[in-house]
N, C-alpha and C positions, 0 to 999 in steps of 0.2 A: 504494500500500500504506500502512497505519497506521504513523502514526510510531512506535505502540507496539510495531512489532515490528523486533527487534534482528536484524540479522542477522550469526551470527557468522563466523568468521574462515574461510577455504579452503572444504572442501565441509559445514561445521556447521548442523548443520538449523533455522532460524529460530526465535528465542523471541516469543512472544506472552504481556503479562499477562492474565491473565483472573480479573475478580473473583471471591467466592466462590461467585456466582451473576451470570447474565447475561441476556438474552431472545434469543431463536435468531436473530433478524434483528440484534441488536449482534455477535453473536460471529460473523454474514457477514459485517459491515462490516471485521469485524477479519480475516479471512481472504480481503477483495476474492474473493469469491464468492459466487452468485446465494441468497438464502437459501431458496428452494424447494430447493436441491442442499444445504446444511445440514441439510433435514429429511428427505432421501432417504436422506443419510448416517444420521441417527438410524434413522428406519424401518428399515435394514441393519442396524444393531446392534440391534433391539428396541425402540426407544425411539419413541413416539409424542407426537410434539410438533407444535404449527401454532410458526407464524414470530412469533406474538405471546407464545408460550409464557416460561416462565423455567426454566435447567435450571443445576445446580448446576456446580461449578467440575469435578467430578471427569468428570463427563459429558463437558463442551465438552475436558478435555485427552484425551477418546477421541476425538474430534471433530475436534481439533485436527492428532492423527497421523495422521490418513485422509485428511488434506487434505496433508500433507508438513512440517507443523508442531511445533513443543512449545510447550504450555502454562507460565509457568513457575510453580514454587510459589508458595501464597501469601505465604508468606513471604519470597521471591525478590522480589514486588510490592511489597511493604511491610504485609501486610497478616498479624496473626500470626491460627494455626489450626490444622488439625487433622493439617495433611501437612506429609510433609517431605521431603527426599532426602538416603538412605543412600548414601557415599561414605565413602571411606578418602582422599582428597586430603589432608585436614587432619593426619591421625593418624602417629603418628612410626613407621614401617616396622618398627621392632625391637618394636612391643606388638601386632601382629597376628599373629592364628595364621588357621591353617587352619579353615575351618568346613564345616558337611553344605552340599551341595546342594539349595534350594530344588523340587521339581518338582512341575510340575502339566499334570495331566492335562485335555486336550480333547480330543472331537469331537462327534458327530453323537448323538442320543438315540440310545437302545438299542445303541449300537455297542460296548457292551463295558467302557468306563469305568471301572465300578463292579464289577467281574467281575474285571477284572484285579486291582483292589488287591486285593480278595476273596482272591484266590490269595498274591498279596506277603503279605499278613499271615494268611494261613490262619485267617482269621477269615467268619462270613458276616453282614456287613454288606448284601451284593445284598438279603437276604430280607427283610430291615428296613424295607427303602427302599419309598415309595409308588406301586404299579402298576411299580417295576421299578428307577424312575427317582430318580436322586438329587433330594435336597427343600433341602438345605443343605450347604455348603463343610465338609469336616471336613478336620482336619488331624492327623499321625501322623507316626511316624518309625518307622522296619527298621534292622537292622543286617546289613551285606551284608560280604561280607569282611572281618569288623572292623573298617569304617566306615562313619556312619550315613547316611541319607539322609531326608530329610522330604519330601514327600507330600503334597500338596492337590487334592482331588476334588472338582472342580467342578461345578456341574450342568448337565447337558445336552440339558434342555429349552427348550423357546422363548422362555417365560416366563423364565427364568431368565440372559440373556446378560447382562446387567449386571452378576449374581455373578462370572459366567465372566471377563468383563471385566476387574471386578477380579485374581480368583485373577491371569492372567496380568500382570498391573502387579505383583505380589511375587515372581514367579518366575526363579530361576537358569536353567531347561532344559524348555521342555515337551514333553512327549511328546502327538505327534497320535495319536489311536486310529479308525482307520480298519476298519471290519467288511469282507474282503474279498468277501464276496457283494454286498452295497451299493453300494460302492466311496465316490467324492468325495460328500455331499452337501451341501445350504444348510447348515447348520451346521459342518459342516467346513470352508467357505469361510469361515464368519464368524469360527473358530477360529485359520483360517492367518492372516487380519488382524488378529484383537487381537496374533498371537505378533509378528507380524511389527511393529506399532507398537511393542511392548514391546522388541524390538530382540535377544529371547534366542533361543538356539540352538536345533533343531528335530529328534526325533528321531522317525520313525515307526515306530508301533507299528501293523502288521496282523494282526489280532484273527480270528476262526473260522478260522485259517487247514487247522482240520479239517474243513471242510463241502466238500460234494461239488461245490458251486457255487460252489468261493473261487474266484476269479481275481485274481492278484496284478498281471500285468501291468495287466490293466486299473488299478487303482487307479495304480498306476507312471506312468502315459500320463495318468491324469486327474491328476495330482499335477507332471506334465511343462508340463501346459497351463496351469498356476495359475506357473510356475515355481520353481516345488520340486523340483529334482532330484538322486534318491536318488543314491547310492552302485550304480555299476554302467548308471548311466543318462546319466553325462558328468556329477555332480554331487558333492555332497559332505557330502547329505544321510543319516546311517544310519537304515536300514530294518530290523526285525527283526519276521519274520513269529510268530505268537504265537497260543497258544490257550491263552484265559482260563481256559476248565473243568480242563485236565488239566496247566498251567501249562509246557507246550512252548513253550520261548524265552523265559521269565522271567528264567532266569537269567543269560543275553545281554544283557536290556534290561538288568538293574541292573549289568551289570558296562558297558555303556558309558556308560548314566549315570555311572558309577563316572571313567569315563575322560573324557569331557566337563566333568566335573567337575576333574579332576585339570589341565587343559589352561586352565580359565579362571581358575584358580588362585584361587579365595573364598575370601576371608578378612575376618575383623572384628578388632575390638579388643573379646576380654571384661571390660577391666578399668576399663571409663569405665560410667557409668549408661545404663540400657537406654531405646532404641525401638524399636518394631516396631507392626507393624498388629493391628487386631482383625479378626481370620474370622471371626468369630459370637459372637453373644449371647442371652441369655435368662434368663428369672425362672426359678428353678429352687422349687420348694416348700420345700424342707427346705434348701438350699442361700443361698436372697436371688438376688440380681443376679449371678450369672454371665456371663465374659467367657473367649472361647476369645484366646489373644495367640498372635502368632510372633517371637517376639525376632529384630530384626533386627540389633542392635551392641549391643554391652556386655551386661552381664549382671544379671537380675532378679533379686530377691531378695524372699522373705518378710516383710513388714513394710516394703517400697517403698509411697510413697506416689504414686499413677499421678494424672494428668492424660488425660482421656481427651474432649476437644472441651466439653460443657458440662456434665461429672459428672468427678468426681475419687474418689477413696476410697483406704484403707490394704489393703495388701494382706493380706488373715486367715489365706489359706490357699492354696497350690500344689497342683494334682496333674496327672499326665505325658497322656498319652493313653493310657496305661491303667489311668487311676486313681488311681495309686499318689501317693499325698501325698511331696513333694517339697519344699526348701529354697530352690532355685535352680535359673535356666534359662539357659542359656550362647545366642550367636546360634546362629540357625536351628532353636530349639527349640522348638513350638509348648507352649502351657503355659495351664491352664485356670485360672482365677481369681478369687477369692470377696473382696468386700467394699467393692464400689464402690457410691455412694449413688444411680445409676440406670443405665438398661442402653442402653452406649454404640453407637454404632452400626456396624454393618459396612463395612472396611474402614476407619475410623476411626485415628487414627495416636497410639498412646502415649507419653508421655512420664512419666520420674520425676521429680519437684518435690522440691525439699530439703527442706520443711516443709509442712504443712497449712495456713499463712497463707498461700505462695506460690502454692500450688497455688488456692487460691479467688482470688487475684488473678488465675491465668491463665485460670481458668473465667470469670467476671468481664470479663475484656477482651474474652474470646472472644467473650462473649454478646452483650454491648456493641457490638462489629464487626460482628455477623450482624443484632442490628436496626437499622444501620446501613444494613447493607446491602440489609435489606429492606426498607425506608423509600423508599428511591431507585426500587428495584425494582417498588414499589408505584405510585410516581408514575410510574413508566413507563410502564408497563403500562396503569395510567388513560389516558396519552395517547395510546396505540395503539388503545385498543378504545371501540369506540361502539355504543349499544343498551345494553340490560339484562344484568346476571349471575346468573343463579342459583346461588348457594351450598349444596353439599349435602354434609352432616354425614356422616362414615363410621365404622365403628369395624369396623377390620380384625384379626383375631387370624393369628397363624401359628405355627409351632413354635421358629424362634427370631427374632434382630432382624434377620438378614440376607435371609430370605424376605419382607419388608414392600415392598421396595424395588420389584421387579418386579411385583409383585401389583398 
């Protein structure tokens, strides 16, 4: 095994560094595995790479967990950038409060997904969506017995598992959404493996449970064989059978999200300077550069100056998810934001800079790093491949920055 991977203390899951970018046959070396099994692994998640390929840091640490790994940040390596890792180890126990629950939704296309939040926020977002099917992560927050809960709708097409990917690397609790007429399908599996790398708790959600061909067992038994097992099946898994349309069992799932929640005890510190990830992004016409955030610790403020990987900006303007122009965003609050000087990228990890000189020194280093690292990458790559390359120009538009990725 690579001396670069640590292994920690009792049964602690191995750290591996991984630069910000890597070639699919370095990051076998570094997992002492065959790199054809490297790209099976991609192939499984969506990602179509050969073994001479180069795939970014965030990829190889999905990559990483499918093999029984962690990636460690780059910043963990030495290397500063765009991620980080939220923890409360550092922070003094008496400045953390309780905060919402993170949750995101997977499974299978068409299984209901988008139908359900539909119902949570009695809004009709299904009709919006392209051929049915969700096109980009949107992020929202309900309020369920006078506590909030925030909501991320991931997309559940093929094309789209790297979003999905993501959403699950941010989430508190996901909920699987299983169509009982269907039952388990490939993306349902590929679902239960990001939750399961992600390391968060698991609740199933069985969706048409009014059609005349649900069958629950069945799904139960295919959910037995992946080993997931529900509540009532020798497990400890909760299941809550649900129909999207007429909102039977809604109010079940959020009251044990509710309770899942209360038992993993989340909490931030709102009173240090905020990070969190980017959901989405996009030029908006009348708006400039918008950026969707989810505050993950401390708390954002109007007039925060964000660092956002190689664009920085002041922030001009807040508003909630619905709308509503706002001052501040406490953790767990997703929050939309106007007046960064280009449009950062999805899943991207914010930081507040104390001054605008700071903040271009950390753009600046960042950039610095990354041609650094593509410098290396490049001479790599040169000495892996032989014959000609053809280079071919593309200019891809989509509706916001996070659909570029899988496209």
């Amino acid at each position: 095994m690579s001396s670069q991977i640590d292994q920690a203390e009792n049964n602690e899951v191995a750290v591996i560094d991984i630069p910000a970018a890597i070639m699919v046959s370095d990051l076998a070396d570094q997992l002492d595995v065959g790199a054809v099994e490297v790209v099976k692994a991609l192939m499984r998640g969506g990602y179509m790479f050969s073994v001479n390929d180069v795939i970014e840091h965030e990829i190889a640490s999905v990559v990483c967990q499918l093999f029984g790994f962690q990636a460690a940040s780059l910043s963990e390596s030495g290397t500063e950038t765009n991620s980080i890792v939220i923890d409360n180890k550092d922070e003094d126990p008496k400045q953390l409060a309780t905060r919402p629950p993170i949750v995101t939704i997977l499974g299978h296309v068409d299984h209901g997904k988008t139908t359900l939040l539909d119902n949570i926020r009695k809004t009709n977002v299904a009709d919006g969506e392209s051929g049915g099917i969700t096109q980009h992560i949107a992020a929202y927050q309900i309020k369920h017995n006078e506590s909030w809960i925030t909501f991320l709708d991931t997309p559940g097409h093929e094309a789209f598992t790297a979003m999905r990917a993501r959403g699950a690397q941010v989430t508190d609790i996901a909920i699987l959404v299983i169509a009982s007429d269907d039952g388990v399908m490939p993306q349902t599996i590929e679902a239960i493996d990001h939750v399961r790398a992600a390391d968060v708790p698991i609740i199933v959600a069985v969706t048409k449970k009014d059609l005349p061909n649900a069958d629950l067992d069945k799904v139960y038994r295919q959910l037995s064989e992946r080993d997931l097992l529900i509540e009532g099946w020798g497990g400890e898994v909760i299941s809550i059978p649900i129909s999207g349309i007429t909102g039977d069992g809604v109010p079940e799932l959020l009251e044990n999200i509710q309770l899942v929640a209360e038992i993993s005890e989340l909490k931030a510190n709102p009173d240090r300077t905020a990070q969190g990830v980017v959901v989405e992004a996009r030029k908006d016409k009348s708006k400039g550069n918008i950026a969707t955030l989810l505050v993950q610790t401390g708390t954002l403020n109007q007039g925060d100056i964000l660092v956002i990987g190689n664009t920085y900006g002041k922030i001009r303007a807040m508003f909630d998810d619905q709308g509503n122009r706002i001052k501040s965003a406490r953790p767990s609050t997703p929050v939309e934001v106007m007046g960064l000087h280009d449009i950062p990228e999805a899943g991207s990890i914010f930081k507040v800079a104390e001054s605008d000189k700071f903040a271009k020194e950390m753009v600046d280093k960042y950039e610095r790093q990354i041609r650094a690292e593509a410098t290396k990458l490049q001479d790599a790559h040169a000495r892996n491949i032989s014959g000609d390359l053809r280079q071919v120009d593309l200019i891809i538009k989509t509706d916001v920055q996070g659909t570029i990725e899988p496209v």
